[in-house]
Residue, then its C-alpha position, 0 to 999 in steps of 0.5 A: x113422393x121421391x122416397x116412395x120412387x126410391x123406395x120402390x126402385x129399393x124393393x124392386x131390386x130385392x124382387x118385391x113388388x111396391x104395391x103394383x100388381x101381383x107376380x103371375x105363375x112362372x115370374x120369379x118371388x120370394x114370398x107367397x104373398x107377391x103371387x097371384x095364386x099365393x104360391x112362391x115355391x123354389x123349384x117350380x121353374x126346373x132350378x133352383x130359382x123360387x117362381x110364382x106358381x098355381x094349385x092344379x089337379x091336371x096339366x089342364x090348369x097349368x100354362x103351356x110347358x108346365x105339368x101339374x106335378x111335384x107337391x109342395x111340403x102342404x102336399x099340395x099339387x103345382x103347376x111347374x115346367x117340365x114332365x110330370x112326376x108320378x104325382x101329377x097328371 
């Protein structure tokens, strides 16, 4: 049992989760797999840091100060923080 603490702390330290709940959108990754919507993209938070985000078709969709604009490398919209882009709505 003390390995799976140590190994958690371990991991937790890396930003990855040890079998605790999923990240929501806004909380930093570094996989998809760690987020609720299984979006980790760098960027989505206004810098360089890699950020759990959602799929969106309006701002509508995306928590208070994101916009849904910008789109990943699928071309999929992303709630992100900051004004919208020419992409988004």
């Amino acid at each position: 049992m003390r390995v799976l603490a140590l190994a958690c702390v371990f991991f937790s330290l890396l930003g990855s989760t040890c079998g605790g709940e999923p990240k929501n959108v806004g909380e930093p990754c570094s996989d998809n797999d760690e987020c609720a919507r299984g979006l980790c993209v760098q960027g989505a938070g206004g810098g360089d840091e890699a950020l759990c985000t959602r799929s969106c078709a309006s701002s509508d969709e995306c928590p208070n100060g994101w916009t849904c604009s910008g789109a990943t490398q699928d071309n999929v919209l992303i709630c992100r923080r900051g004004d919208a882009t020419p992409f988004g709505q």
